[in-house]
Short mmCIF file of the C-alpha atoms (twelve columns), coordinates in Angstrom:
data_MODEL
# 
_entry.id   MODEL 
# 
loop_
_atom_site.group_PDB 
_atom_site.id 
_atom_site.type_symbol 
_atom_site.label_atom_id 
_atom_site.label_alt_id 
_atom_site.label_comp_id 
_atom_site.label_asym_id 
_atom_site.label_seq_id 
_atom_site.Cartn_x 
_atom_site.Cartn_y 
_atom_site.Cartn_z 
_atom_site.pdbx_PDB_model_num 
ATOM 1   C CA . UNK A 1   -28.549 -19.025 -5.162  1 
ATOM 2   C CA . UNK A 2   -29.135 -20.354 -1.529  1 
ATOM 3   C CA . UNK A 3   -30.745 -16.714 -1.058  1 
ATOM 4   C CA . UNK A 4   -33.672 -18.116 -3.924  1 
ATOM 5   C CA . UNK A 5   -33.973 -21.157 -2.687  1 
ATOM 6   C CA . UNK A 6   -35.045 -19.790 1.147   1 
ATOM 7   C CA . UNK A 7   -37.366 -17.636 -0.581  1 
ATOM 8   C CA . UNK A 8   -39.172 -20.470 -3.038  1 
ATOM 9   C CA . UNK A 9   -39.387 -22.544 0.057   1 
ATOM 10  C CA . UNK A 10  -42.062 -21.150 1.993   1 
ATOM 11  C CA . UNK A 11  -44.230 -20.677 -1.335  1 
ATOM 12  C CA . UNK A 12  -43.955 -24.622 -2.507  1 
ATOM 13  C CA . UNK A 13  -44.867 -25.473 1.300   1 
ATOM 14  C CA . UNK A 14  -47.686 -23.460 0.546   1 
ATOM 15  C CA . UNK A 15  -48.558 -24.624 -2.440  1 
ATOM 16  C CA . UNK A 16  -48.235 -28.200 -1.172  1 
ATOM 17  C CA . UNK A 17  -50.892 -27.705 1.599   1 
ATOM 18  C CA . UNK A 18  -53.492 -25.648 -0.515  1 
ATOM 19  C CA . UNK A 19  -53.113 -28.277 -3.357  1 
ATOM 20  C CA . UNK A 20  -53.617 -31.756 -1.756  1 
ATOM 21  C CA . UNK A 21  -57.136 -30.770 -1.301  1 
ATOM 22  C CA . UNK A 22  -57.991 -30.460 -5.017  1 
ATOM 23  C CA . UNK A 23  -56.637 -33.594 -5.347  1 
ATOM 24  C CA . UNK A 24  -59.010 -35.435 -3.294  1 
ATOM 25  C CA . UNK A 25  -61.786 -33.517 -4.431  1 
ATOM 26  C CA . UNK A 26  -60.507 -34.018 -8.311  1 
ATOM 27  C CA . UNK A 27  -61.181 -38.008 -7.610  1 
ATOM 28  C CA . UNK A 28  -64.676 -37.112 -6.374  1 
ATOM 29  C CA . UNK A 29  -65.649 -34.819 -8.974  1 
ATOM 30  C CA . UNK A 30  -64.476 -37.641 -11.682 1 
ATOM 31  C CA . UNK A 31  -66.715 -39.992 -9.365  1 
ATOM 32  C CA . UNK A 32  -69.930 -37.528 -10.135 1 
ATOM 33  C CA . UNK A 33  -68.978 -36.639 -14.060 1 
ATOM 34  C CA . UNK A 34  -69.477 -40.961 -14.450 1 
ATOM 35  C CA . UNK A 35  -72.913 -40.692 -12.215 1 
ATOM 36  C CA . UNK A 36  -73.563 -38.133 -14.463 1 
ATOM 37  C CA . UNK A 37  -72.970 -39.630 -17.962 1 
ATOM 38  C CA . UNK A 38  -74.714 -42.985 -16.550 1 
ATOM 39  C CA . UNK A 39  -77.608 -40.416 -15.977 1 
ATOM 40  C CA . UNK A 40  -77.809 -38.693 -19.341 1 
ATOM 41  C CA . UNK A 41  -76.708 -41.853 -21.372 1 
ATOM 42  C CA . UNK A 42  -80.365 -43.951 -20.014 1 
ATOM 43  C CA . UNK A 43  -81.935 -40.104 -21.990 1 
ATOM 44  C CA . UNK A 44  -80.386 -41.099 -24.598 1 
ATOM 45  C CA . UNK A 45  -81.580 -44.868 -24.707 1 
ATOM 46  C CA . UNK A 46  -85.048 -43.507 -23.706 1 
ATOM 47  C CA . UNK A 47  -84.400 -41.481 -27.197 1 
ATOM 48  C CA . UNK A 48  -82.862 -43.648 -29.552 1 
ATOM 49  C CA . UNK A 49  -82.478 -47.542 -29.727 1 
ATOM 50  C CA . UNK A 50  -79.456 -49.156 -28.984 1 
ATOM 51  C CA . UNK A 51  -77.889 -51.777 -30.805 1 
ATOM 52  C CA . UNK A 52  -76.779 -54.905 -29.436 1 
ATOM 53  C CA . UNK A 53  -74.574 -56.380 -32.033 1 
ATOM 54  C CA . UNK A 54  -71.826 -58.263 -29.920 1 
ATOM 55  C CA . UNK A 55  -69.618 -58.118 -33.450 1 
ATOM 56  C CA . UNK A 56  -69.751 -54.646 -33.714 1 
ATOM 57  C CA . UNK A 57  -69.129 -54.107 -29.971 1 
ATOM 58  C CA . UNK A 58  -66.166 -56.157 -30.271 1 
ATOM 59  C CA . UNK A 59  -64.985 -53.653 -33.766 1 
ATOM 60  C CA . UNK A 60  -65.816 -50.772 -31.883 1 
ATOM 61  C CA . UNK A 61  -63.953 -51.492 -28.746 1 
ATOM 62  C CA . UNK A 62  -60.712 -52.875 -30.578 1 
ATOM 63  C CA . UNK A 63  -60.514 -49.585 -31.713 1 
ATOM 64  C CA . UNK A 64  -61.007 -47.818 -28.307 1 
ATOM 65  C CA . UNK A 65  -58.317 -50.504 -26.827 1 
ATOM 66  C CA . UNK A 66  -55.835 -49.069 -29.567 1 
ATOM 67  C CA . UNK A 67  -56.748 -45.641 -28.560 1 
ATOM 68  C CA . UNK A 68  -56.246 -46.019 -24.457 1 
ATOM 69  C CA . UNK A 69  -52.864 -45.646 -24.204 1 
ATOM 70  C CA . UNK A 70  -53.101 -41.942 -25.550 1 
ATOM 71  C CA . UNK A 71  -56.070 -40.926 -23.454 1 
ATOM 72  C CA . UNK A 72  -55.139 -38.685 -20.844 1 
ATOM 73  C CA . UNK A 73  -58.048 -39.446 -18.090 1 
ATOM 74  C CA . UNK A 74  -58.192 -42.231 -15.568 1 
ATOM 75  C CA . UNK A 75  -62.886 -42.895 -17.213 1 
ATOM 76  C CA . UNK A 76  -64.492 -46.394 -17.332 1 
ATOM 77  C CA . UNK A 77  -64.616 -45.906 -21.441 1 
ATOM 78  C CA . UNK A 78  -67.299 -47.634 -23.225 1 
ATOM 79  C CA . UNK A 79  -68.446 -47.642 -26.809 1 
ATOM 80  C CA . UNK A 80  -72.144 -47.844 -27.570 1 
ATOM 81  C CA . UNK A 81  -74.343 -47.753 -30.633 1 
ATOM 82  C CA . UNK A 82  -77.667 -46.577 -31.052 1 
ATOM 83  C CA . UNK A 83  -80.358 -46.782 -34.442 1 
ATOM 84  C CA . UNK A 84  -80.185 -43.641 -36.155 1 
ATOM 85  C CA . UNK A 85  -79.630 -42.430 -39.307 1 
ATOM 86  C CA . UNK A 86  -78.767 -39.224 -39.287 1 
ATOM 87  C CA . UNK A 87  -74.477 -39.446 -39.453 1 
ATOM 88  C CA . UNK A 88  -73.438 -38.530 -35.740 1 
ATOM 89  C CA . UNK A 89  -70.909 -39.345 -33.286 1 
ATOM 90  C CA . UNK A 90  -70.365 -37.733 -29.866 1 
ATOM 91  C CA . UNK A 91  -69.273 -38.017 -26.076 1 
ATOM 92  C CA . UNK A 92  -71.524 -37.756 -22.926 1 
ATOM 93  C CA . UNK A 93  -69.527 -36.973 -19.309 1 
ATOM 94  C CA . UNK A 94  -67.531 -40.237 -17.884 1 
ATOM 95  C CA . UNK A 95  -66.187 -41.342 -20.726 1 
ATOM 96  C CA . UNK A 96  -69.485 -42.887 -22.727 1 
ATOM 97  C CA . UNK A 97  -69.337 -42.226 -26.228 1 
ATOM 98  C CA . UNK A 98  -71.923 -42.959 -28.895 1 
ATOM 99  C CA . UNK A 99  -71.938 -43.962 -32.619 1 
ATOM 100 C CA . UNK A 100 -75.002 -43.946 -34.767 1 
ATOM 101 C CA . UNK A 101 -75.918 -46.681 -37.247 1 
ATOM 102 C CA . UNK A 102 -75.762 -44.215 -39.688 1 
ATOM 103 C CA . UNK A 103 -72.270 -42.769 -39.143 1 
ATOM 104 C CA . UNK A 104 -70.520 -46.349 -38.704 1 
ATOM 105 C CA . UNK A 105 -72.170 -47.262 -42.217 1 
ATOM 106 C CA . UNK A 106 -70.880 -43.919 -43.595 1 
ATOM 107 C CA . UNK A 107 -67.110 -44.605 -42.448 1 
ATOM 108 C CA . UNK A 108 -65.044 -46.402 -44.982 1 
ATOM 109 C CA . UNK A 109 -62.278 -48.553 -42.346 1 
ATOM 110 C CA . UNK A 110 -62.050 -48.882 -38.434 1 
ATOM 111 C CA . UNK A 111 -59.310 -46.459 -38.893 1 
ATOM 112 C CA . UNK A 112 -61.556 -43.674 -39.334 1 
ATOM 113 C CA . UNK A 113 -63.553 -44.782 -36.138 1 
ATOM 114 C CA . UNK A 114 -60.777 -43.436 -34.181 1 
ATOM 115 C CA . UNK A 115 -60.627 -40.318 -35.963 1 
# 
């Protein structure tokens, strides 16, 4: 046993020092996916109109809030709605996700939001 444990040792000290600089570059790369999905998400208000319904924020972000503590990644998450009505939902990079007028009127309960 002591035999397998001399051998493991050098590989986790090597593993330790080729890993801790992922780590600091993981926070910077989550730093540039948000610049990024600030980018993309003012294309997509170029595109489409969004809504500023401070009742339906609130709906839409009491269902996020019920969500957070099973999402696994440390984003600034934000729920936004633009006018469309074509039934659509998605994601950009950061953590920015968008619902369409059309979807949220095709959804029957706030449970399926989260769906």
């Amino acid at each position: 046993m002591k035999k397998n444990g001399r051998k493991l040792l050098p590989l986790l000290l090597i593993l330790f020092l080729f890993c801790r600089p992922f780590a600091v570059q993981g926070a910077d790369e989550l730093q540039k996916e948000i610049a990024l999905g600030q980018k993309v998400s003012a294309d997509v208000e170029k595109q489409w109109e969004r809504v500023a319904d401070p009742a339906l924020c609130a709906r839409l972000n009491m269902a996020l809030n019920r969500m957070a503590p099973y999402l696994s990644r440390p984003l600034p998450y934000e729920v936004r709605v633009v006018r469309e009505d074509m039934v659509n939902a998605f994601s950009l990079p950061g953590g920015i996700v968008y619902f369409t007028t059309g979807m949220l009127n095709f959804l029957r309960s706030d449970a399926e939001i989260a769906a």
